[in-house]
Structures are given as structure tokens and as C-alpha cells.
C-alpha positions as CSV (number, residue, x, y, z in Angstrom):
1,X,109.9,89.7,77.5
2,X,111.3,87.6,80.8
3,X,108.6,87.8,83.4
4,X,109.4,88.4,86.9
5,X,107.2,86.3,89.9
6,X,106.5,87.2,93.4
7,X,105.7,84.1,96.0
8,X,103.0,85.7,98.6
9,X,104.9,86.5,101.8
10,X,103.0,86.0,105.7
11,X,101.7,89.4,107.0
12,X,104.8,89.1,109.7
13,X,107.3,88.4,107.1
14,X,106.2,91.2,105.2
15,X,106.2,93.9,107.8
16,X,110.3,92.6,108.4
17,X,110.8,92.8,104.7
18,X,109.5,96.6,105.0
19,X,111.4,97.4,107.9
20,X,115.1,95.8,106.2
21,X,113.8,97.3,103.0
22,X,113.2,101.0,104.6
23,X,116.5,100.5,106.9
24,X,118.8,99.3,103.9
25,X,117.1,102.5,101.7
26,X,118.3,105.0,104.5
27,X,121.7,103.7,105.9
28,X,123.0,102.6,102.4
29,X,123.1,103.2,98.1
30,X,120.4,100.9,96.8
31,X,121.7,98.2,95.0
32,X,119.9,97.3,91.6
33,X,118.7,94.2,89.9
34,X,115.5,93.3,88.0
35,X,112.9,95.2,89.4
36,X,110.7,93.4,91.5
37,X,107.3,94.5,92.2
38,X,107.1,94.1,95.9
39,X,110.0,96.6,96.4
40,X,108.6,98.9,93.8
41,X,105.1,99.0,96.0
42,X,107.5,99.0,99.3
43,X,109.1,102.6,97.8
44,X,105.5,103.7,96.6
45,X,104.6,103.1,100.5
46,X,101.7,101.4,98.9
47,X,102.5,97.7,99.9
48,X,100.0,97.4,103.3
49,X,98.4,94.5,103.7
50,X,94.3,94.1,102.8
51,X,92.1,93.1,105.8
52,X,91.2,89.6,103.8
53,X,93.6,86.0,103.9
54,X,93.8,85.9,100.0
55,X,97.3,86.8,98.7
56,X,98.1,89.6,96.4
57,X,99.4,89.8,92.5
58,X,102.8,92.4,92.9
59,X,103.4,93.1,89.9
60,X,99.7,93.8,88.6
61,X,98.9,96.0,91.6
62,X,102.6,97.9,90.8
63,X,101.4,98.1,86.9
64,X,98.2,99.5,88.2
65,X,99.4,102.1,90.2
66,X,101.8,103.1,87.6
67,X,98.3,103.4,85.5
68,X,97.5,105.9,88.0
69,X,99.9,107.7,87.9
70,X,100.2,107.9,84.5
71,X,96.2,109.5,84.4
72,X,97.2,111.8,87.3
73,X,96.1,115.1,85.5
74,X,93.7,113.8,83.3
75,X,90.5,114.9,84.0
76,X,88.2,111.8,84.6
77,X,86.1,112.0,82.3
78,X,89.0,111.4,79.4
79,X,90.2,108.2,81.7
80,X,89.3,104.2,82.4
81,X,88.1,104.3,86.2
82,X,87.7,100.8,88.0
83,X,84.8,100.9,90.4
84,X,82.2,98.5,92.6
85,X,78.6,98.4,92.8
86,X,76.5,98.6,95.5
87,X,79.9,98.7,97.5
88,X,78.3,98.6,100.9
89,X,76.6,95.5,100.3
90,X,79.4,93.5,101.6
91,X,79.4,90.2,103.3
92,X,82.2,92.1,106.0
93,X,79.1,94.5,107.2
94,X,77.0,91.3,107.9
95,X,74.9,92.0,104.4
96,X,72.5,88.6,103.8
97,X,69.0,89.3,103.0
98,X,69.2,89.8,99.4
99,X,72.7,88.3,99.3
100,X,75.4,90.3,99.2
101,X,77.8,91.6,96.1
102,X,80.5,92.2,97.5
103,X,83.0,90.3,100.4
104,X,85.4,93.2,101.2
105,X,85.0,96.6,103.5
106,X,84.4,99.4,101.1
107,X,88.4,100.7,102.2
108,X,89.9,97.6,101.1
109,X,87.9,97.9,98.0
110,X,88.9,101.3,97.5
111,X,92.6,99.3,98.2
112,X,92.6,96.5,95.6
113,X,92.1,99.1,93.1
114,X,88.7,100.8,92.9
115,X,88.6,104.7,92.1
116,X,84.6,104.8,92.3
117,X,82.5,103.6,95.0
118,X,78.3,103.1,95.2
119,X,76.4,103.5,98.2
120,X,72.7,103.7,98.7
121,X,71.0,105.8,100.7
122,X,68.0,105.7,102.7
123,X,66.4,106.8,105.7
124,X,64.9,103.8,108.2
125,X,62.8,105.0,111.4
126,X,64.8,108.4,111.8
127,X,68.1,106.7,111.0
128,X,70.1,106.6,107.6
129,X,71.4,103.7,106.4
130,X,73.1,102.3,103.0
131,X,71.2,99.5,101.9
132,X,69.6,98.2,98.8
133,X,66.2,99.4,98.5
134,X,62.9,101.2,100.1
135,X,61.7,97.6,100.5
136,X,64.7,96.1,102.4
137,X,65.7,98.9,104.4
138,X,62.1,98.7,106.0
139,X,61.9,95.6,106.9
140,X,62.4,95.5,110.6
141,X,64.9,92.1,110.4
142,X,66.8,92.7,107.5
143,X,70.3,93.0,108.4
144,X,72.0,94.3,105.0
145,X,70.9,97.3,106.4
146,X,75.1,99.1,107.0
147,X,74.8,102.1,109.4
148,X,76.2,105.2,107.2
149,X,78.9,105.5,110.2
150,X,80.6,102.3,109.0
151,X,81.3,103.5,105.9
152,X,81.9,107.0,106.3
153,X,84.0,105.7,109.3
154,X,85.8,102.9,107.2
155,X,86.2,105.8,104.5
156,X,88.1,108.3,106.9
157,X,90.3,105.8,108.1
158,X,91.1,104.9,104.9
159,X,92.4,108.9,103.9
160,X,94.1,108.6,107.7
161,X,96.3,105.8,105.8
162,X,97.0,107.1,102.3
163,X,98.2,110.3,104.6
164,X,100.8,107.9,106.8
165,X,101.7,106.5,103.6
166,X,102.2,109.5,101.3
167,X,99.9,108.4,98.7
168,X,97.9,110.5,96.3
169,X,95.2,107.9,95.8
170,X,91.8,109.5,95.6
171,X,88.3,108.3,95.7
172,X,85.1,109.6,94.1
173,X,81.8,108.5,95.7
174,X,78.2,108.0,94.1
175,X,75.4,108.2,96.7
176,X,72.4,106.9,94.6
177,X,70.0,109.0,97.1
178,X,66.4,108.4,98.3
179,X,66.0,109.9,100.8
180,X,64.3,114.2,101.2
181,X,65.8,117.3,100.6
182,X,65.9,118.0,104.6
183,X,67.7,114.2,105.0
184,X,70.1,115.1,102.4
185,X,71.2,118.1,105.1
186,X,71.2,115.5,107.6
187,X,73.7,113.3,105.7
188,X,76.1,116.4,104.6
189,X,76.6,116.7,108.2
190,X,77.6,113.2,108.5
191,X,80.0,113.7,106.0
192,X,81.3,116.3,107.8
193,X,81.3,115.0,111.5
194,X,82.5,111.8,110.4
195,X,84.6,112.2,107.5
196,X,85.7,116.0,107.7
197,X,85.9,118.4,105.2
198,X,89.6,118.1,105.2
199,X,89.4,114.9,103.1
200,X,86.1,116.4,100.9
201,X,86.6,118.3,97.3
202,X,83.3,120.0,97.7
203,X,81.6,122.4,94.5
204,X,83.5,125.7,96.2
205,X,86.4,124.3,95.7
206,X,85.8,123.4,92.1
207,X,84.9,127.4,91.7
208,X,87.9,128.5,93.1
209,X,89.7,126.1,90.8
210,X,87.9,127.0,88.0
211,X,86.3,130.0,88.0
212,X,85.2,130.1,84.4
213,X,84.4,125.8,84.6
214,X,81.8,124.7,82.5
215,X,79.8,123.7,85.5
216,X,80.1,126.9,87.3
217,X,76.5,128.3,88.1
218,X,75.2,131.4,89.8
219,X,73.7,128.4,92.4
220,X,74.9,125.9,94.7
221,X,73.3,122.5,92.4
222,X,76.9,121.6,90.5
223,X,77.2,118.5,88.4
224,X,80.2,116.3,88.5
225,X,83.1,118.6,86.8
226,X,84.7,115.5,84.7
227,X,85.6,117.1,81.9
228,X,87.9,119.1,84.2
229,X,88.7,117.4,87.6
230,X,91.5,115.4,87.6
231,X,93.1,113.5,90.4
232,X,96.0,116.3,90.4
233,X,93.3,118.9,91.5
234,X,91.8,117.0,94.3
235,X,95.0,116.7,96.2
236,X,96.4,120.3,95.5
237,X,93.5,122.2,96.0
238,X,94.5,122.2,99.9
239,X,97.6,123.3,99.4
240,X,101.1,122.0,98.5
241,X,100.7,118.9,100.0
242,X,97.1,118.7,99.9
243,X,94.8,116.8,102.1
244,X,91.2,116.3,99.7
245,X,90.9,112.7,98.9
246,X,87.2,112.2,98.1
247,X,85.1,113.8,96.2
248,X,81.1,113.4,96.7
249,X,78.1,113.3,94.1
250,X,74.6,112.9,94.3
251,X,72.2,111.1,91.8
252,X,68.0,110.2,91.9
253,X,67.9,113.4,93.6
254,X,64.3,114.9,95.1
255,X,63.2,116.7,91.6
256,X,61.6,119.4,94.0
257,X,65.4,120.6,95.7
258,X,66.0,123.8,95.1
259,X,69.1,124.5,93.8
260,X,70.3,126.3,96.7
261,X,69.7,123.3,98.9
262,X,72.6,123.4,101.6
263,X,73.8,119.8,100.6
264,X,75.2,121.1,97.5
265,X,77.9,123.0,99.2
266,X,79.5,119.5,99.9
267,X,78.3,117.7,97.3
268,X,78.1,117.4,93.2
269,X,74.6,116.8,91.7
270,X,74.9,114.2,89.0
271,X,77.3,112.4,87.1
272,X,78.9,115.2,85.1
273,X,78.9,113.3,81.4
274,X,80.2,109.8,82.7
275,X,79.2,106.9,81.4
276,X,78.9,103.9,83.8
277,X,77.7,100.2,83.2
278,X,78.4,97.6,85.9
279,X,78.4,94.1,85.3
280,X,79.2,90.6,87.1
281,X,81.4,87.7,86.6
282,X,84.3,87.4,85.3
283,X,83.8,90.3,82.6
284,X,86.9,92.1,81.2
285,X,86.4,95.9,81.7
286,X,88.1,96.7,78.4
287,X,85.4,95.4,76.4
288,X,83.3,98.3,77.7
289,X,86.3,100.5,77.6
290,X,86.7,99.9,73.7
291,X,83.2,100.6,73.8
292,X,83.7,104.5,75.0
293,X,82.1,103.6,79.0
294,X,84.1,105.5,81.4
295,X,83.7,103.8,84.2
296,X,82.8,100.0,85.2
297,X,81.2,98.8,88.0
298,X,82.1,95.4,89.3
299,X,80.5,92.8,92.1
300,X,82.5,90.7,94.2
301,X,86.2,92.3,93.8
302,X,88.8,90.7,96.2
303,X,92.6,91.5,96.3
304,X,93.0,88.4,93.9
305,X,90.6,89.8,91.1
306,X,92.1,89.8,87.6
307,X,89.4,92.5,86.5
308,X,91.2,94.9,88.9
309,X,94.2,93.5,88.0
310,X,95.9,92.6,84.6
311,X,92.1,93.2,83.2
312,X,91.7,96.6,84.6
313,X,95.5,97.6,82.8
314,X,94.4,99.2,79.5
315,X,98.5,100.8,79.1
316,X,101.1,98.1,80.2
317,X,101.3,94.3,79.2
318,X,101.1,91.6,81.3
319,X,104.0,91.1,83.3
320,X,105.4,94.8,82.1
321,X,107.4,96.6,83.2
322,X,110.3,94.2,84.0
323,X,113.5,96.0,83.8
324,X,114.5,92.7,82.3
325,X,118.4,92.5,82.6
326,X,118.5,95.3,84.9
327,X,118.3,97.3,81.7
328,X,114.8,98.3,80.4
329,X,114.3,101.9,81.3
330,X,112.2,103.6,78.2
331,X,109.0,102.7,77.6
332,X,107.4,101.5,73.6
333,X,103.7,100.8,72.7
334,X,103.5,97.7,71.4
335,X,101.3,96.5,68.1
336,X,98.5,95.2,70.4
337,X,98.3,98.6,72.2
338,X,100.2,97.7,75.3
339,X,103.2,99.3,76.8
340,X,106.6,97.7,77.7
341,X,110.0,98.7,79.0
342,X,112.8,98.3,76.6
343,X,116.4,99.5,76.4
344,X,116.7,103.1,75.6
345,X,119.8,102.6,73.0
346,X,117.4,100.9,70.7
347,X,115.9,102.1,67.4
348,X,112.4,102.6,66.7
349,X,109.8,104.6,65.6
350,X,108.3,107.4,67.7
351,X,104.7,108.3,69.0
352,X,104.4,112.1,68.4
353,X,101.0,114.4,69.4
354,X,99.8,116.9,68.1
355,X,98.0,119.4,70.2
356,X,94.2,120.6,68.0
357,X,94.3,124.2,69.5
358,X,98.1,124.4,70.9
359,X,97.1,123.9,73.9
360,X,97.8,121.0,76.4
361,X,96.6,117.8,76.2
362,X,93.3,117.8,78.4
363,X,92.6,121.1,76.9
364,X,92.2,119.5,73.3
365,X,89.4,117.0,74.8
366,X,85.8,117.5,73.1
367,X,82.7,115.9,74.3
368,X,83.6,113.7,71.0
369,X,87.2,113.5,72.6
370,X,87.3,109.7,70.9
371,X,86.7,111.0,67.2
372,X,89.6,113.7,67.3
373,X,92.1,110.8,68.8
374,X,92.6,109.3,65.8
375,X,94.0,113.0,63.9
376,X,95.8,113.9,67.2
377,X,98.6,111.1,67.2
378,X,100.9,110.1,64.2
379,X,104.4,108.0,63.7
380,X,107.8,109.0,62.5
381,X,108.8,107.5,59.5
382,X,112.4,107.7,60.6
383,X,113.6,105.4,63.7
384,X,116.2,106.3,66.0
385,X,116.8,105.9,69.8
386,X,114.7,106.8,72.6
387,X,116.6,110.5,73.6
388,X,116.0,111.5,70.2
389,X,111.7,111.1,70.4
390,X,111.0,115.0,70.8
391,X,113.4,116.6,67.9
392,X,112.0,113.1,65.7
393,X,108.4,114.3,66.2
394,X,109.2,118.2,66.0
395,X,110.3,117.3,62.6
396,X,106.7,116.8,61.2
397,X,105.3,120.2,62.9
398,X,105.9,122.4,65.4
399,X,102.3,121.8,66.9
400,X,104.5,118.0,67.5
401,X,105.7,116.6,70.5
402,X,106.8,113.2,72.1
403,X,104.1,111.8,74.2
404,X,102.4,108.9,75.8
405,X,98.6,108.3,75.7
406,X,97.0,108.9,78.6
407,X,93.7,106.4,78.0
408,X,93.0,103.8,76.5
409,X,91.0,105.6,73.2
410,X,94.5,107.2,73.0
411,X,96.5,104.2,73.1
412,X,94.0,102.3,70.6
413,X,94.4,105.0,67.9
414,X,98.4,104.2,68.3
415,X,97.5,100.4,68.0
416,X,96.1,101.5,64.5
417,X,98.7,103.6,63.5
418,X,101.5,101.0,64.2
419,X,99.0,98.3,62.0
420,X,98.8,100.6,59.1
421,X,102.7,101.3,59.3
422,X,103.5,97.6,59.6
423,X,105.2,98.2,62.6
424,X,105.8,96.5,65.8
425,X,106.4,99.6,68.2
426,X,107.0,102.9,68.6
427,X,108.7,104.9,71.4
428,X,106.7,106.5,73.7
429,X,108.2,109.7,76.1
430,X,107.7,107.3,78.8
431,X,110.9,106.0,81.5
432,X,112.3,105.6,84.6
433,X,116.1,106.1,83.6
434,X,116.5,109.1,85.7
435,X,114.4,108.0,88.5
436,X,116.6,104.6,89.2
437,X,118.7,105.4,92.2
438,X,115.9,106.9,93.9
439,X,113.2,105.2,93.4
440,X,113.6,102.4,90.8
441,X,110.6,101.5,88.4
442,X,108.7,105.1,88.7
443,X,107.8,105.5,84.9
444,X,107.3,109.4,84.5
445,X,106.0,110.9,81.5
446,X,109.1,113.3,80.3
447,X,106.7,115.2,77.6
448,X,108.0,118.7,76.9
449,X,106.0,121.9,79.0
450,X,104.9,124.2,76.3
């Protein structure tokens, strides 16, 4: 399909560009053409600039946020999370001794795309501090050592954005701890003082969520709920609106904490069933997402970085969606597993799921979630327009239904069923026709409530 190219804009052009953009939106109708990344992330109020000189990909960052979007009430576990390693160690805190891994703040990490951050804790003559190990953090000269209040201070204002933005981004944070079970107090309070529990998903509110969660316990230690935590939860559990962006977790915890230690009423104990590797270079993160790894840890991300970029995209193509001809509104998967936008009066197959116990989709999701993908999705043998996708797939069962995959195991089962069928794509209940007016390019999945 026709690509579509963004030229990097100066930071003052930009902000203009916003303002006409937001002045034309309310004083006029919007008039449509091919849509063009930087005014999809202008209506997504997501286009602010990173605190860095390097220029900026549109059209991946718009692709991955409509990734995000996509996973919204996925629980994690059953998604493909980008993430950094030893995220404070970043040349922007002054971080030399060792050499550092990463060149960004941890918030414009969290900005180019990361949904995980790692932070190391450990306690240095009274104070705590992230830094990389017992033996650094001691030595009286080294200066990777990052006071926690930078972080936790670069985190907050970083929820203070998303909030004047309207986002619904949300962050989970791993605090590889070494420090005691009376520090670990000592740095729950920091989280509150300097990051408030406004922002903070704590274990309480994953019991009041989920009362009968399969990491609900008659004590405070709670693992990582992954299997049922989804983005979606984070931000409602406050209300309508919702105001929890981050959600906290433990690991290398002191082995004699008792499980009623007062840390755990802020944060989670352990990684919950994910599966992490990180890794350095130039390394494409679904290599270890074929592989069944959750989540990837990188080094060295920057707002240019194609692993958080057209790499980190396991559902569109490169360069998709493009509304190409002002025209592309329903959404296929392709034979190589990748989505594109195509127009809707077209005839194809369609990509129908079936639900295991009638349920919805999250709810069908083992522990072995990757072995029962395969049996969960199937094609129609009859092709016909987009509109018609949900009576098309009733038509092999009632337990049937339109759909789009939500990960990438999902969308590699599809990739198989479209090779066995000889076929080049199928329709997926994926488009943006009634958005366009409002805002244009804002795929929503249209799958059937039952």
C-alpha cells in the first residue's frame, strides 16, 4: 500500500501546528485527506515533544499507540509489553561509573514507548538510591548513584502530563530490591510522599477488583495479578475517569518479610507469571515474542529507536494504517500476520473466534493460553464485505464471533490459518469508519458484547 512520510517539524513549529490544528478542530468541520500521523497523535493529545534533539517516526509512534489501545483490556500477561533495563542508569542522571544503558530520563522513556520500567534499589549511608549494585552504590565517588527522588519525581510529573493530556497510558514498575524489610517501609513512603497514591494501583485495589482473583490471599504479600490486570483496570479503578497510572512490584525480596510487612499494601511481590529477557543492540523484540516472553527489556532506547518502533508493532505493517486514498477504513490481517487498512466494500474472507467456555476473550486464557490459540480462531470459507464479518462467522457456530487478535500468539495462529487456506487476508472486526469526523484514524475493535 502507498506510504505516507512525515518531515520532523522544530519544537516552535510544532507547538503552532497544535495550536492551528486544535483551533481549526473547534471553530470548523474537519476536513479529510490521507491520514497523516502527526494529526492522528495531535487528536490523541499524545504528540508532546521528548526532552532529547533526535526527531521522531509519526507514524510508528501513531501505529504503536493504536497497539495500545488495541491491548487495553487485555490483561498483561496475554500481551507484548516493551520495556528498559536498568532504566535509571541513564546518562541524563549523570550515570558514568560502570557506563550507563540508557541516554534518556526514565519519563521520556516511559514516552517513546516503554510500558515496563527497572529500577534498583539500595540503601547508601542512611539514604536510598537506584543504582547498579551493593558494590557501586558504596563507593563513596561513584556518581551513577540516582537519588530515588529523581525518579519518583520524574515519574509523578510524568502522570501530571498524561492527566493534561487525557491519556490512558499506564506504567508498571519493577524495583529489583536490596535493601531490609524496615527500608522497604522507608521507600513505600517515598512512593507515597513523592508520587501519591492517587497515581498507585496498590494490592487493595486489586481485591476490591477482584475479590475472588487468583492472587487474592488472607495476607498482605500479593504477586503481580497478570493474568487479570489489564491496563483498563488501572485507570477505572479510581473512578470514571480514573487517576491510577502505575502500578508497583517488588522482586529479590528479604526471604525473612513477613507477609504482613506494611510495604505490601502499596506494592506487588513478584512478577505474577511474566516472563522477561532483556537484551542489547539492535535485537528485534519479536523474536522473543514468537518465542512466548512477555515482556523485553531493552538498553539504550531513544525516540528514534526502531525496537520501540516498527520492531516493537507485532499487529500493523509498516507504514499501516494509511487511509490510502482517503478511503481505507476496515482493517484485514495480512498473510505475514500484520494488519492493514483496506476499503470496507471489498470481499474477503473473515477472522471469526470462538470463545472455549462462552465466555469473553481474557476469560478463555490458560496458563497454556498459546496452545489453545490455535483451536480458538478459524476462517470463513465464504468471502464477502467487511459489514457482513459477524453473521459470516455466526454461520460456523454460535460460540462464533468477528474479532481481532489481541497479541501477537493470536495474530500468529491467523498467519497460519490464512497459509493453510492459500489466502492472502482475512477481515478482521477492526475500523475507524465510524470514528472519521471525530477523530480520524482511531481503529476500535467493533466485536459484538455477549
Amino acid at each position: 500500500m502507498k506510504k505516507n512520510y512525515s518531515w520532523p517539524l522544530s519544537k516552535g513549529l510544532k507547538k503552532i501546528c497544535i495550536a492551528l490544528f486544535s483551533y481549526i478542530t473547534l471553530m470548523s468541520t474537519p476536513l479529510f485527506a490521507e491520514t497523516d500521523p502527526y494529526s492522528m497523535l495531535v487528536q490523541f493529545n499524545l504528540y508532546y515533544d521528548y526532552e532529547t534533539e533526535q526527531g521522531t517516526n509519526d507514524h510508528a509512534k501513531y501505529a504503536l499507540e493504536l497497539q495500545r489501545r488495541l491491548t487495553y483490556s487485555t490483561p498483561i500477561r496475554y500481551t507484548q509489553v516493551l520495556a528498559t533495563h536498568n532504566s535509571y542508569n541513564s546518562d541524563a542522571y549523570g550515570a558514568i561509573w560502570v557506563g550507563s544503558e540508557q541516554s534518556a530520563r526514565v519519563k521520556d522513556q516511559i514516552d517513546i514507548g516503554a510500558e515496563i520500567i527497572e529500577l534498583d534499589l539500595h540503601q547508601f549511608s542512611g539514604e536510598q538510591y537506584f543504582c547498579h549494585g551493593s558494590f557501586y552504590c558504596n563507593f563513596w565517588l561513584d556518581p551513577q548513584r540516582v537519588p530515588i527522588s529523581t525518579v519518583l519525581g520524574d515519574l509523578r510529573d510524568w502522570a501530571y502530563k498524561q492527566d493534561q493530556y487525557g491519556t490512558n497510558r499506564t506504567v508498571i514498575v519493577h524495583i529489583e530490591n536490596a535493601v531490609s524489610s524496615g527500608a522497604q517501609v522507608t521507600f513505600q513512603n517515598h512512593l507515597i510522599d513523592q508520587v501519591g497514591l492517587e497515581y498507585i494501583y496498590t494490592p487493595q485495589d486489586y481485591r476490591e477488583d477482584f475479590p475472588n482473583g487468583v492472587e487474592v490471599t488472607s495476607y498482605k504479600r500479593t504477586s503481580l495479578p497478570s493474568q487479570e490486570l489489564s491496563r483498563e483496570t488501572v485507570r477505572k479503578h479510581d473512578g470514571v475517569n480514573g487517576k491510577k497510572r502505575f502500578v508497583f512490584f517488588w522482586t529479590k525480596n528479604d526471604s525473612n518479610i513477613g507477609d504482613d510487612n506494611e510495604s505490601f499494601d502499596v506494592i506487588f511481590d513478584g512478577w505474577g507469571g511474566l516472563d522477561r529477557h532483556w537484551k542489547s543492540g539492535d535485537d528485534d523484540s519479536l523474536d522473543n515474542w514468537d518465542d512466548g516472553i512477555n515482556t523485553v527489556e531493552h538498553y539504550d532506547v531513544s525516540a528514534t529507536d526502531s525496537r520501540f518502533q516498527n520492531k516493537g508493532l507485532w499487529s500493523w505493517g509498516e507504514g499501516e494504517p494509511n487511509d490510502h486514498g482517503n478511503g481505507e477504513d476496515c482493517a484485514v490481517i495480512r498473510s505475514d500476520g500484520r494488519f492493514n487498512d483496506r476499503q470496507c466494500d471489498r470481499s474477503y474472507s473473515f477472522a471469526c473466534k470462538r470463545r472455549l467456555n462462552g465466555e469473553l476473550h481474557v476469560n478463555d486464557l490458560k496458563d497454556d493460553g498459546a496452545i489453545d490459540y490455535p483451536v480458538m480462531w478459524s476462517l470463513t470459507t465464504r468471502k464477502s464485505t467487511w459489514s457482513n464479518g459477524e453473521s459470516e462467522c455466526q454461520a460456523l457456530g454460535t460460540q462464533w464471533h468477528f474479532d481481532v487478535p489481541r497479541n501477537m500468539m493470536e495474530a500468529l495462529a491467523l498467519k497460519s490459518k490464512l497459509a493453510a487456506a492459500s489466502e492472502t487476508a482475512a477481515w478482521i472486526a477492526y475500523t475507524d469508519q465510524d470514528n472519521e469526523g471525530t477523530i480520524e484514524g482511531d481503529f476500535i475493535i467493533t466485536t459484538v458484547d455477549y
